[in-house]
C-alpha positions, 0 to 999 in steps of 0.5 A: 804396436805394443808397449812391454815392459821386461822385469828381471828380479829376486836373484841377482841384477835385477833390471828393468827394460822397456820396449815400444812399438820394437823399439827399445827404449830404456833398460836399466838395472836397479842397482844404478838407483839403489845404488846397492851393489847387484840389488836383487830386490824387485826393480820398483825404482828401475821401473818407473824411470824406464816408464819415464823415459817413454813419457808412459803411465804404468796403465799404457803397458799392453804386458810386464813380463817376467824373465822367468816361470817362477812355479817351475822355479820352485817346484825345482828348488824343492826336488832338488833340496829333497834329493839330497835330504839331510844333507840340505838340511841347513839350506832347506828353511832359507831357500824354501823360505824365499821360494814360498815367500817373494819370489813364488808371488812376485806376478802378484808383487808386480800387478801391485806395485804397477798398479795394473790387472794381474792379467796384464803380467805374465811370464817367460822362461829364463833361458828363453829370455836370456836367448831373445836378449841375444839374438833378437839385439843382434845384427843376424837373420839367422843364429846358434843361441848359446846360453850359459849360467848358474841355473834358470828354471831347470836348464844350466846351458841350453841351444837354440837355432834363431831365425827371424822372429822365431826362437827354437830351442834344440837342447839342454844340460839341467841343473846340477850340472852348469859351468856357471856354478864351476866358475863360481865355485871356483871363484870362492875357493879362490877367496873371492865374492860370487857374482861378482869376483868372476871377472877377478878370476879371468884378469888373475889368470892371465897370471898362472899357468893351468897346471891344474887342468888335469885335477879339474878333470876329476871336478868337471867332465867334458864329452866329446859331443860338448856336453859336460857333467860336474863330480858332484861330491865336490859341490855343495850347491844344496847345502853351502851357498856361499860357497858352492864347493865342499871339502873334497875339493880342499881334499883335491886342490889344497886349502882355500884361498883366505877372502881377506888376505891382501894379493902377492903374486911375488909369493910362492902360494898366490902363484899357486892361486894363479895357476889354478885360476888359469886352469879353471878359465882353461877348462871354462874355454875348453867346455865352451868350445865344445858346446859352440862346436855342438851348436854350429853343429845342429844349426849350420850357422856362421853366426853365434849369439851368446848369453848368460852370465858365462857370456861375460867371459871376455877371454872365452869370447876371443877363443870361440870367435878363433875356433868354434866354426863361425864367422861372427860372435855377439854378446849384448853389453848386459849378457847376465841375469839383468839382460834377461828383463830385455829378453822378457820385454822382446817376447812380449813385443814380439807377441803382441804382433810387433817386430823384432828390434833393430841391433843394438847400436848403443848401451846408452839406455839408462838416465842421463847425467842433469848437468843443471843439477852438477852445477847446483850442487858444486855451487853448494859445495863450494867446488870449483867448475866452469861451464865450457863451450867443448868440452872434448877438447877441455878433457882430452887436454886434460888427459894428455897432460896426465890427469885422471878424469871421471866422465858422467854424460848422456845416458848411463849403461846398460850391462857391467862395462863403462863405456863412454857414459861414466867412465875414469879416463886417463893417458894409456900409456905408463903402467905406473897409470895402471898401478894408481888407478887399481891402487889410490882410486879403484882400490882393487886387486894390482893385477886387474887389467884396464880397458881401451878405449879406441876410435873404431876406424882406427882400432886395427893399428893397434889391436889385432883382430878387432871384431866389430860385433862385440868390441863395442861393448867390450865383450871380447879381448884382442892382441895388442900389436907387439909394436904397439905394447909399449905405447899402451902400457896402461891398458896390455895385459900381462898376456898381450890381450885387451879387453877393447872398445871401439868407439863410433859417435852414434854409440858414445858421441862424446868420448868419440870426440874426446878420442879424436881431440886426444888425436890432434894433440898426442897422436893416439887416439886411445884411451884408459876407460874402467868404471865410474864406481869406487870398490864395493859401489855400482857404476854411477847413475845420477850427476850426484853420484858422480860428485859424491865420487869426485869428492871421496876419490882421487881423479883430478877432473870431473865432467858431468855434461858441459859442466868441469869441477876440479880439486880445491875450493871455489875462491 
């Protein structure tokens, strides 16, 4: 029996997880405490609430292990700067600067700070975490393991063959090459933030018509037996990081999209943008079945498990699972670089002798929302609340009156998805709904989709195709039923998909009981389900967070346990 703490870092999405005797306690990334939008830095706030949950001293750790090997890490940075030599130039001082300072001596950085024997800290490899956050959270006995990113140590996309305890990888596609770094260059010629734009990407697609597919062939090549290779003159991964894309890409597509122009898919340029997007998601989906197709291939499995921060692509998802080969496909709710610190903490557990976790039932695995501390603080700021008795019944007559309500209870998510624990809940049913929320509270982009959420017994009146392993942490889209688009005007897409969640009271109690309370009154057990964060904030963590948003947003209802403050002033 073990404790490990896993630790993802100095990247992007730093994150902490926590495993005790194979069981996972806590996974939390560090941006839900800095409140710093996708915080790199090292997770020290991140580590000492897993540590908490556990009730552990940092002296009870039998290993802290990190997601990745960072000498080879630097050691790939250098070769591939030299390569390239004067071009890198401008990037040479910045990424060797970074490499030799924090991230070379982070093992040391995590002893220090943990306050444990550097012999305690070890080191996994990037892929090899990403893969154990997949298959080892997942319900199979025997798996393909696909994972895609940006880059991890040298490997962009890597196979593995899962079976039991056992992990075992069957082969790779090494950096410069990586559909991960296509999506993002992408991402910024269409004038949005990399990593965090590429969801804006999937949600504009749906927009465009992918024209533009034959052009893309000239960026990316795809191989019949799923490999791919990217044209290289068109990046700029060594020598522009911002935006990973050179001129020849302008040269082949046309002028980048301006960062700050406001959207108008009315006009005839940003139609133009819109079917480049849906050329790019074509050819992303086109590059990913061919890999899943390679990995049933070499394994013979019905099931695939998919990591990276490729695995987030919920439209892919829905393609793989319709035409890759297999029965069934899971992507665990934190599928990008945080859910590689749980990856780390499951090969740790697992070496110390423990076994693997049971699935993944919840991604409530953050802190929990102090109702007490709600009270004290609307007290203090006059706000009016109440205290209620059912407070699913109180909210869901709330929403279906046609209020927006932001909704902190329990234990806040792990991954990207607000899924029951702090999530803006309203009525599914009038686009006009959509448009409001994108426009006065989100204050985002007009064309970016809602999720629903829906009780899991009864996901399949509604939606076509629901497939249980990743519907429940809205990794996936479905069809909405034709004769259901106009009852869930909110929440369809423009193409007739929904990213769904399905709901059960082991995995989010409390909005399942909203779902069945909205039932007994509407006749529909759905609802609007985004994030609990205003534009450029993460997802909220603490009670004060979500009144701080409650206060600077326009909801109608906030509930922080079985606490209920509303708009206006206490008398």
């Amino acid at each position: 029996m073990a404790a490990v703490l896993g630790v993802s870092a100095l990247y992007h999405d730093a994150a902490a997880a926590l495993v005790v005797d194979g069981r996972i306690v806590a996974a939390i990334q560090e941006e839900r405490l800095s409140r710093i939008k996708n915080d790199a830095s090292l997770p020290a706030r991140a580590m000492q609430a897993c540590l908490d949950l556990a009730g552990l001293e940092p002296g009870a750790l039998d290993a802290v292990v990190f997601y990745e090997n960072p000498y080879v890490k630097l050691e790939r940075v250098l070769v591939s700067l030299l390569r390239v030599f004067p071009r890198s130039l401008r990037q040479f001082p910045r990424a060797v600067g970074a490499q030799l300072g924090s991230k070379l001596w982070v093992l040391d950085q995590l002893a220090d700070l943990l306050d444990v024997p550097r012999r305690k800290i070890e080191h996994a490899e990037h892929h090899r975490s990403h893969a154990a956050s997949a298959f080892f959270t997942s319900p199979f006995e025997h798996a393909a393991v696909l994972v895609v990113d940006a880059v991890g140590e040298h490997a962009s996309t890597s196979i593995w063959r899962g079976q039991g305890r056992e992990l075992g990888c069957l082969g790779t596609i090494e950096f410069p090459h990586s559909l991960g770094m296509f999506y993002a260059a992408m991402t910024a010629y269409l004038g949005f933030e990399v990593n965090e734009g590429e969801y804006k990407v999937m949600g504009l697609a749906a927009f465009g018509q992918p024209r533009f597919v034959e052009a893309l062939a000239r960026v990316i090549q795809l191989a019949e037996d799923g490999s791919f290779a990217l044209h290289l003159p068109y990046f700029a991964h060594m020598s522009d990081s911002e935006l990973g894309f050179g001129p020849a890409l302008d040269a082949l597509l046309g002028p980048r999209r301006p960062p700050a122009r406001p959207w108008d898919l009315s006009a005839e340029t940003d139609r133009r943008y819109a079917d480049i997007a849906a050329s790019v998601q074509a050819v992303t989906e086109q590059a990913l079945l061919g890999l899943a197709r390679r990995a049933q291939a070499l394994t013979g499995a019905r099931t695939l498990c998919l990591a990276g921060g490729v695995a987030l692509n919920a439209v892919a998802n829905a393609r793989l699972l319709a035409e890759a080969g297999f029965e069934r496909v899971y992507v665990q709710p934190a599928a990008g670089d945080a859910g590689g610190a749980l990856g780390a903490a499951i090969l740790g557990a697992l070496a110390h002798g423990d076994e693997r976790p049971a699935a993944m039932q919840t991604a409530a695995l953050g802190e929990a929302a102090d109702a007490a501390r709600a009270r004290a603080l609307a007290q203090e700021l006059g706000l009016r609340w109440h205290v209620v008795d059912d407070v699913p019944a109180e909210l869901a007559q709330r929403l279906a009156a046609g209020k927006i309500a932001a909704l902190a209870t329990g234990r806040f998510e792990w991954g990207p998805r607000a899924l029951g624990q702090r999530s803006i809940l309203a009525a599914p049913g009038q686009p006009e709904m959509r448009e409001r929320i994108n426009r006065v509270v989100k204050e985002r982009e007009l064309f970016r989709p809602f999720a629903p959420s829906v009780l899991a017994e009864r996901a399949d009146i509604y939606f076509e195709a629901a497939p249980s392993d990743m519907t429940p942490f809205m990794t996936t889209v479905c069809h909405v039923r034709p004769e259901r688009r106009d009852e869930l005007g909110a929440v369809t897409h423009v193409d007739g998909s929904a990213r769904v969640q399905t709901v059960t009271a082991d995995s989010a109690p409390v909005l399942h009981a909203v779902l069945e309370d909205i039932e007994k009154q509407t006749g529909m057990p759905v609802v609007l389900n985004t994030s609990l964060n205003g534009r450029g904030e993460p997802i909220c963590g603490s009670a004060d967070d979500a009144i701080g948003f409650f206060i600077g947003h326009p909801v109608d209802v906030l509930v922080v346990g079985d606490v209920i403050i509303e708009k206006g002033r206490s008398a």
